[in-house]
C-alpha distance (Angstrom), angle and dihedral (degrees) to the residues before:
residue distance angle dihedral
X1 . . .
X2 3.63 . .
X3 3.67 124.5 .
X4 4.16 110.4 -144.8
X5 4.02 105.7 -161.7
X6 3.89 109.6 -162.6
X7 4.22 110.0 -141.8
X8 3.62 98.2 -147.5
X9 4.21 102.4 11.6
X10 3.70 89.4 170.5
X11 3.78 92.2 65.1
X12 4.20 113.0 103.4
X13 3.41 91.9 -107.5
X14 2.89 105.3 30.8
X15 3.83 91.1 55.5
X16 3.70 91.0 60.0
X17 4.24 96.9 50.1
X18 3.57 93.6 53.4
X19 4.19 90.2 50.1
X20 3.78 91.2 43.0
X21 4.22 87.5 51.7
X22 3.72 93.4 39.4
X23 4.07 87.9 52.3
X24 3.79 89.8 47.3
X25 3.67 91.5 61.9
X26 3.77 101.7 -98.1
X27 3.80 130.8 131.5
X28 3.81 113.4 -106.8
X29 3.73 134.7 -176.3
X30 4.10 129.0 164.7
X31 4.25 145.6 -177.1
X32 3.58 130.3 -153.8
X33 3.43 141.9 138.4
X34 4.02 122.1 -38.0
X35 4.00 95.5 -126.9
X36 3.96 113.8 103.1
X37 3.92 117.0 -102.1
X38 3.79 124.0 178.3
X39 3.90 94.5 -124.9
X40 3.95 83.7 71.9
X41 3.41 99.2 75.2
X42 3.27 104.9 65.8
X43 3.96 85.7 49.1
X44 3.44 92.2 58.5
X45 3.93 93.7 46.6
X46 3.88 90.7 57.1
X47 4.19 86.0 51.5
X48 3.82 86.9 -110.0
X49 3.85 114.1 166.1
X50 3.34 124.1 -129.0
X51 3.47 125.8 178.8
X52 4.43 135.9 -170.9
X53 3.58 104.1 -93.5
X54 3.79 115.2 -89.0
X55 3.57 143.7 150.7
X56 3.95 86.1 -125.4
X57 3.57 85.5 67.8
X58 3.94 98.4 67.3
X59 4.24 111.5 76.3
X60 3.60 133.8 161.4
X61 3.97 117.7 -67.6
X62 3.53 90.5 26.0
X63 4.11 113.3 125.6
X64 3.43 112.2 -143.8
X65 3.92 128.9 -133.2
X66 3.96 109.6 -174.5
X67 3.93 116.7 -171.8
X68 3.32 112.9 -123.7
X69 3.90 92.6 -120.0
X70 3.33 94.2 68.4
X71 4.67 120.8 77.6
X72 3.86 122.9 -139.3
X73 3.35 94.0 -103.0
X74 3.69 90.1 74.2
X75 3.97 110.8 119.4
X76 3.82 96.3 -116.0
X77 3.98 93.4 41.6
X78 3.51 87.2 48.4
X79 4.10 91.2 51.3
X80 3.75 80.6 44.4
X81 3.29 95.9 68.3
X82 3.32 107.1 34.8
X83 3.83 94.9 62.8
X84 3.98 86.0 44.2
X85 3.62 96.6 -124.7
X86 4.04 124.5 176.3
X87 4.29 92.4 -80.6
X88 3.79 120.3 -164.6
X89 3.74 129.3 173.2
X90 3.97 112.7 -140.5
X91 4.07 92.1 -102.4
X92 3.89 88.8 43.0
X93 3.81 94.5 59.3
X94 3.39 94.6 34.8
X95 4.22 94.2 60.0
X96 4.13 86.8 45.6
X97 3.76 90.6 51.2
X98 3.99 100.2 43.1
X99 3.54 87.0 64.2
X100 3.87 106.9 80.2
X101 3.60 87.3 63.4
X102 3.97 151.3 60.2
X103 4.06 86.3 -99.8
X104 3.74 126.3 -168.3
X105 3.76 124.8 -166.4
X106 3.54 130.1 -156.9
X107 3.81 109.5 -145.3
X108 4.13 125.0 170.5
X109 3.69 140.0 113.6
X110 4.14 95.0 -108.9
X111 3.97 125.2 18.3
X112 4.05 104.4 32.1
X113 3.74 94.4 121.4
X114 3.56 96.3 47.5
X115 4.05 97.0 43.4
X116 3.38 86.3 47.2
X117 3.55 98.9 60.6
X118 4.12 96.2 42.8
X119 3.83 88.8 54.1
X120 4.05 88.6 49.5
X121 3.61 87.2 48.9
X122 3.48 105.1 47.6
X123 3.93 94.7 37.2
X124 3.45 88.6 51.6
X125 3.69 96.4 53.4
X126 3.76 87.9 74.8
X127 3.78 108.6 15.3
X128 3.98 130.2 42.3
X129 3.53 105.9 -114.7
X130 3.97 146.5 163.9
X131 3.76 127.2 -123.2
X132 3.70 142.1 -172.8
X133 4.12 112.0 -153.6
X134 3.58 126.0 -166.9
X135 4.14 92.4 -143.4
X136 3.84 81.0 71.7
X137 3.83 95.7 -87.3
X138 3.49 127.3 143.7
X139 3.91 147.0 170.1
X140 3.33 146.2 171.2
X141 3.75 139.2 -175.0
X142 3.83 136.2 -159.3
X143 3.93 92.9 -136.7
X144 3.90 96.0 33.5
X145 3.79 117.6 156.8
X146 3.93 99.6 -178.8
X147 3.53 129.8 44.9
X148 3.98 106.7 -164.1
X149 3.74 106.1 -175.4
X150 3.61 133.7 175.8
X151 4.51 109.1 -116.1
X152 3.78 111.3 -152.8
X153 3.99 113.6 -158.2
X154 4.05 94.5 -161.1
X155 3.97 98.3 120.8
X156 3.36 96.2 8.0
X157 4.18 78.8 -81.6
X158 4.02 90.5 151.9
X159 4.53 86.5 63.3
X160 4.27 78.5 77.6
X161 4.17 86.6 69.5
X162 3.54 128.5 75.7
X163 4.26 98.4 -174.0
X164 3.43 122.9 -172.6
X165 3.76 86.7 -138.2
X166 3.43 137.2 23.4
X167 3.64 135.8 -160.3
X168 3.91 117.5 -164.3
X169 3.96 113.0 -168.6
X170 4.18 92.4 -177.0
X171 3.67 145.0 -42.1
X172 4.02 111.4 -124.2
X173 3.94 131.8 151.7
X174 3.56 115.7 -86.7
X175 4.00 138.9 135.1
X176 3.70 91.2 52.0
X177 3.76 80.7 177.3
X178 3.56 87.3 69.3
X179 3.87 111.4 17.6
X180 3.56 124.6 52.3
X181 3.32 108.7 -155.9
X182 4.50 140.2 -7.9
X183 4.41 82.0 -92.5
X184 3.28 76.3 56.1
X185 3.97 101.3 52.1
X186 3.89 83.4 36.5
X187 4.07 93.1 54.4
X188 3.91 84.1 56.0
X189 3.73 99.9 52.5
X190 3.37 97.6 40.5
X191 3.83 86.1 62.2
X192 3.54 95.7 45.2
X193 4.18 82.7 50.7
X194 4.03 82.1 55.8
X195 3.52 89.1 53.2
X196 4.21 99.8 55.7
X197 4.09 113.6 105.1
X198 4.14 97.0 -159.4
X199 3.63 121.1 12.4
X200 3.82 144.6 -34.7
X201 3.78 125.7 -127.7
X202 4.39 106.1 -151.8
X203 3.60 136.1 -169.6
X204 3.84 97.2 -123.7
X205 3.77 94.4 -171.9
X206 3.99 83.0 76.1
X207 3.65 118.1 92.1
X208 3.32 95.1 -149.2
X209 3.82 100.5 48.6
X210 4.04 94.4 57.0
X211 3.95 86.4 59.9
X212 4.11 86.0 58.6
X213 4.00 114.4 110.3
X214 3.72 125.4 -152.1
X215 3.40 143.0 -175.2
X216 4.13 93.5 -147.0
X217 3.50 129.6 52.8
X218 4.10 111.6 -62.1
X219 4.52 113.5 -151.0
X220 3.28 111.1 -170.0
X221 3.73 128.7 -153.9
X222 3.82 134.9 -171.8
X223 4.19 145.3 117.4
X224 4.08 91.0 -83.5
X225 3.77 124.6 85.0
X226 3.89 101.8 -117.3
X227 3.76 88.6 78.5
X228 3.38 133.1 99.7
X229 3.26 98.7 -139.8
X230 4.61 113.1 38.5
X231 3.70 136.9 178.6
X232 4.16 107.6 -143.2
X233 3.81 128.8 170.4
X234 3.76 97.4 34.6
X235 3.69 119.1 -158.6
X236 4.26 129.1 -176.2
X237 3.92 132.0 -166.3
X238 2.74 131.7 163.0
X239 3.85 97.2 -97.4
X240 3.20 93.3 58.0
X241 4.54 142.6 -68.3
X242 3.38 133.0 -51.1
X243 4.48 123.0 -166.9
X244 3.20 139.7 144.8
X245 3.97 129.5 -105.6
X246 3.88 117.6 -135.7
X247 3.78 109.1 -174.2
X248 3.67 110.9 -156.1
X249 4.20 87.3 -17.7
X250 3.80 90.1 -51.9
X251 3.85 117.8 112.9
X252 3.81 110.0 -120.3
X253 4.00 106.6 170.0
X254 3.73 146.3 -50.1
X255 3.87 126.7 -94.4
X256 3.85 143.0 -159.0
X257 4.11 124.5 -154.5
X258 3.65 108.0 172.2
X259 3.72 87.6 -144.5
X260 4.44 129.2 96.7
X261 3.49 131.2 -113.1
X262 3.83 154.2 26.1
X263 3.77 89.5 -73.5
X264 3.55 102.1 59.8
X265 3.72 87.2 40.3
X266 3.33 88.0 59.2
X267 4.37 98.7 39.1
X268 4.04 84.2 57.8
X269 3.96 95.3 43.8
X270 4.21 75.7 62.5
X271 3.41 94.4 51.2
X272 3.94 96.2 45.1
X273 4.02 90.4 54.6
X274 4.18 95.8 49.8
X275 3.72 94.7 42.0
X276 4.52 83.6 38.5
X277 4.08 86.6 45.4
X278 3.80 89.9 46.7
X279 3.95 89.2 56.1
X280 4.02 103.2 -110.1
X281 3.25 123.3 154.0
X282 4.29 124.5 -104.7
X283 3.74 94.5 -117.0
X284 3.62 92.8 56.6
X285 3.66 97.6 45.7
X286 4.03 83.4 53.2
X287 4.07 78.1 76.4
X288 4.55 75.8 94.6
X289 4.09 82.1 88.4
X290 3.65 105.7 61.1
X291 4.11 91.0 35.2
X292 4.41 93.8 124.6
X293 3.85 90.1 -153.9
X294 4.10 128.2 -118.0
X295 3.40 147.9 -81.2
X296 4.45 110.1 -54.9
X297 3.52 92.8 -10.4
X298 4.11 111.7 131.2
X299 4.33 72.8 -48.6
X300 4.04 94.9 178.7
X301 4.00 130.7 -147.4
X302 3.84 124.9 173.5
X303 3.89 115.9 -140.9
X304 3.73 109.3 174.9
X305 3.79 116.2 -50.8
X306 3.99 92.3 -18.4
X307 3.54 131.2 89.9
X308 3.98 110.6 -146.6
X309 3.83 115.7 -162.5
X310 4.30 121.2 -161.5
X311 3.83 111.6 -154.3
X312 3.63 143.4 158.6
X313 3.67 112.1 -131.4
X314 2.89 112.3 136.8
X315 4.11 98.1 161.9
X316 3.68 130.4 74.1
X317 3.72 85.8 -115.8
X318 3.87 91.2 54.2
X319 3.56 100.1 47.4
X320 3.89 91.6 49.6
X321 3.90 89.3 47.1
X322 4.58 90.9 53.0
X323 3.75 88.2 39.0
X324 3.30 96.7 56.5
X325 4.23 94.7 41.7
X326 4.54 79.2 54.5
X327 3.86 89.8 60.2
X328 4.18 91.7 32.4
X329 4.11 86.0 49.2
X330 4.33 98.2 39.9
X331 3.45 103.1 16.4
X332 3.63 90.8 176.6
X333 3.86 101.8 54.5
X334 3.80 129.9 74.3
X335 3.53 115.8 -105.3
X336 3.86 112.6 -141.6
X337 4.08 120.1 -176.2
X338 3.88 126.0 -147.1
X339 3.32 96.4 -167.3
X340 4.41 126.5 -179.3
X341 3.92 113.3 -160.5
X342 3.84 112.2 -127.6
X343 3.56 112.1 -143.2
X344 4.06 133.1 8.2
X345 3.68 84.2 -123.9
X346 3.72 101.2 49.8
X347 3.36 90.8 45.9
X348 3.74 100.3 53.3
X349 3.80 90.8 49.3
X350 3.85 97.1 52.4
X351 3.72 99.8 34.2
X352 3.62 98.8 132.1
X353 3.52 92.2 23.2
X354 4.02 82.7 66.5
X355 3.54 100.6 45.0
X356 3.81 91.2 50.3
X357 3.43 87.5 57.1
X358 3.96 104.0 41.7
X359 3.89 81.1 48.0
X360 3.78 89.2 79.7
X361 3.64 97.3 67.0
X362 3.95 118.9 76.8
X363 3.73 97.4 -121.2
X364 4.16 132.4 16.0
X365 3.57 132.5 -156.3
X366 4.05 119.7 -170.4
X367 3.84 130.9 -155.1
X368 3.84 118.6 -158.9
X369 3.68 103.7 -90.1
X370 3.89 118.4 -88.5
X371 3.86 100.3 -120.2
X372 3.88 123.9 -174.1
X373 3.51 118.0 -120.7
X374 3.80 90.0 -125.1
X375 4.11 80.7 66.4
X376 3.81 140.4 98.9
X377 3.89 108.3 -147.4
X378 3.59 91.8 -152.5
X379 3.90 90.2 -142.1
X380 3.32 76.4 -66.1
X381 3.99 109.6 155.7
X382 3.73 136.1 165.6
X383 3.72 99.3 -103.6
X384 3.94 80.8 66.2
X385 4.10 77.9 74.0
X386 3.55 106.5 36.3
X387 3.41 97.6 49.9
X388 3.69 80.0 63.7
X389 3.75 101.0 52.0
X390 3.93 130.3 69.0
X391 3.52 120.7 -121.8
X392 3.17 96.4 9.3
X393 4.44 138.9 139.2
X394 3.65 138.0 -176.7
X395 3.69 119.0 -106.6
X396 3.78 135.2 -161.1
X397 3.51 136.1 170.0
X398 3.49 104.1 -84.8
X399 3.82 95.0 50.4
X400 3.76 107.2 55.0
X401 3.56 94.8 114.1
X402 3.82 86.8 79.4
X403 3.68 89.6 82.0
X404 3.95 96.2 65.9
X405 3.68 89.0 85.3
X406 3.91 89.7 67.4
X407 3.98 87.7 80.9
X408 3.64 120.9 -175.8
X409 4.17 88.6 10.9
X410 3.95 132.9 121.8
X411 3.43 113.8 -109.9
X412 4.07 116.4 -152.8
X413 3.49 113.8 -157.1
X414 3.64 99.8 -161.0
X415 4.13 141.7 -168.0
X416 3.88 146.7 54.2
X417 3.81 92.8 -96.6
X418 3.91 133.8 68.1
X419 3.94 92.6 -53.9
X420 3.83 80.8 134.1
X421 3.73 101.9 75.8
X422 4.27 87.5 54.8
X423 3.79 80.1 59.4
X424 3.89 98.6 45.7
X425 4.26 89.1 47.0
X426 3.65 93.9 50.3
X427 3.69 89.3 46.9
X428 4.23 91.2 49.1
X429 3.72 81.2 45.8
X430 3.67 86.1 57.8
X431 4.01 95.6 55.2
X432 3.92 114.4 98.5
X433 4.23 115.8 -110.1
X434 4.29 87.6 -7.0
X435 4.17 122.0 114.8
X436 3.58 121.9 -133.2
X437 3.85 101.0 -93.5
X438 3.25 103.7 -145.1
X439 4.02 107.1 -142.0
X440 3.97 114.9 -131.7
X441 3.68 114.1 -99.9
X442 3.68 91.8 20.3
């Protein structure tokens, strides 16, 4: 039986493949680095091994899975090679494995990760099903119909899948490392569109989505009345929204997501027209109001009189989208946003873009920006952004007690690097007679 050893199983992705193969009955085995990450645990529940990295690790009849973060001149790529063993990158495997099923990929520049995982909930309410997350989270099935998976457009990585279905949330600039410009973004999607065997669901409130061209049949979703698919009669609590669903101008039913805001209006409108086109049933779509939400997205804790809120954004766009779900969710609180740049480049490019945006909360902490070794800051430094936004401080690790003075507020702990351990000190900090403990390779 063949052995598949994952080169870099901590990675999100990555994570997910190796629980979706280990669920389907195959042997599975991985390296990374030694430092903690949260997508281990669930690798370690399922009796997963996972090893230091080291060429040692990589024998004949293993098949290798590389993540795509790592270059061939790592050592066990290299050993890889040289014994010519069966050698996948992530996206690679991921396109030949897709293919035994009715597969579904989420592709779009914000939003993937959530859509994702309200399609694999609701689908799986009523059908057994696999699904690839990008929080980390993965399943697979024996018996599985659906394969909902989430499609990444950095390097053009999503051109490896040919999906029967495709959902595209929007199209929006982002890896400037990568992409030089939204014609850019555009050139990539419409490719992937090229790529899709039965239909694609759209976001038609996006500009650049209504320009896209397919050769299979295009549904389009959104909050304005051209689409075929529209959510009227909004209403929020705070438990959660309530709207209608007008397909093609004609009422069809009423749904509940207990999350905020236009945006995950609009990432459920795309899961009511796939599992609609795919002929279930309302009642089992209504499956949206018990979905609990994934992995650092508006992921809530209560610590005394404050409300503090882990996310992901990591874009001005994103940021805008979970402020604005804090003040839809506690109207009556301030909202104030810790927020860690990922990415010299990414920062550069959006500077003002990102203090416009962190200018809508009340009060804004920065972290120094998370670079990648593979960067050059530039000089760049985060005073470059705060002298940009209002109201607004530096923040590092040993200071996070600062924020206790924003009683009864929501604190957003935002970004795609290690905002999390600015979180866990502030909540140490928090814990009567106790030190911050500061965690190694924090």
């Amino acid at each position: 039986m063949t052995t598949y050893h994952f080169i870099g199983i901590k990675g999100t992705g990555m994570s997910a493949l190796a629980q979706i193969l280990n669920d389907s009955g195959e042997k599975v085995q991985g390296s990374d680095v030694e430092k903690r990450f949260y997508t281990q645990d669930v690798l370690e529940e399922k009796n997963i091994l996972i090893l230091p990295f080291s060429e040692d690790n990589i024998k004949d009849e293993l098949t290798i899975i590389a993540g795509n973060a790592f270059s061939d001149d790592h050592p066990e790529i290299r050993k890889a090679k040289e014994l010519g063993l069966t050698f996948f990158r992530y996206h690679e495997f991921l396109g030949q494995w897709l293919k035994q099923y009715t597969s579904v990929a989420i592709a779009g520049a914000h939003g993937k990760t959530s859509t994702t995982g309200l399609l694999a909930h609701v689908l799986g309410e009523t059908y057994p099903i696999s699904y690839l997350i990008g929080d980390g989270t993965g399943k697979g099935h024996v018996d599985s119909e659906y394969f909902v998976f989430e499609a990444c457009e950095y390097r053009r990585h999503f051109l490896e899948y040919e999906p029967d279905y495709a959902v595209m949330t929007n199209i929006d600039f982002d890896h400037p490392d990568y992409f030089t410009s939204i014609e850019d973004v555009f050139d990539a999607f419409q490719s992937m569109a090229d790529r899709v065997k039965k239909g694609i669901i759209a976001c038609g409130d996006d500009e650049q989505l209504q320009e896209i061209q397919a050769k299979v049949p295009v549904v389009y979703y959104g909050l304005s009345s051209t689409n075929d698919f529209q959510a009227q009669n909004i209403v929020e609590s705070e438990s959660g929204t309530n709207f209608d669903v007008f397909v093609r101008n004609t009422y069809y039913d009423t749904f509940m997501i207990p999350m905020h805001g236009n945006h995950n209006i609009l990432n459920a409108l795309s899961v009511i027209a796939i599992c609609h086109y795919e002929g279930m049933k309302a009642k089992n779509i209504k499956a949206l109001s018990t979905f609990k939400g994934v992995k650092r997205r508006f992921t809530e804790k209560k610590v005394e009189d404050q409300i503090l809120v882990d996310d992901y954004a990591h874009h001005p766009r994103e940021i805008t989208a979970t402020i604005d779900a804090a003040r839809r969710k506690y109207p009556s609180k301030s909202v104030v946003a810790i927020f860690q740049p990922h990415t010299y480049t990414r920062t550069k490019t959006f500077l003002q873009e990102f203090a416009d945006s962190l200018s809508l909360a009340d009060n804004t902490y920065l972290c120094d920006i998370f670079g990648s070794a593979r960067e050059d800051s530039g000089k760049l430094t985060i005073n470059d952004l705060q002298k940009l936004v209002e109201n607004s401080n530096t923040l590092d690790i040993d200071n996070t007690g600062v924020l206790a003075k924003h009683a009864d507020s929501v604190l957003i702990f935002m970004g795609a690097g290690d905002i999390q351990k600015f979180q866990q000190a502030y909540e140490e900090s928090k814990l009567p007679n106790e030190p911050i403990i500061k965690r190694k390779n924090a």
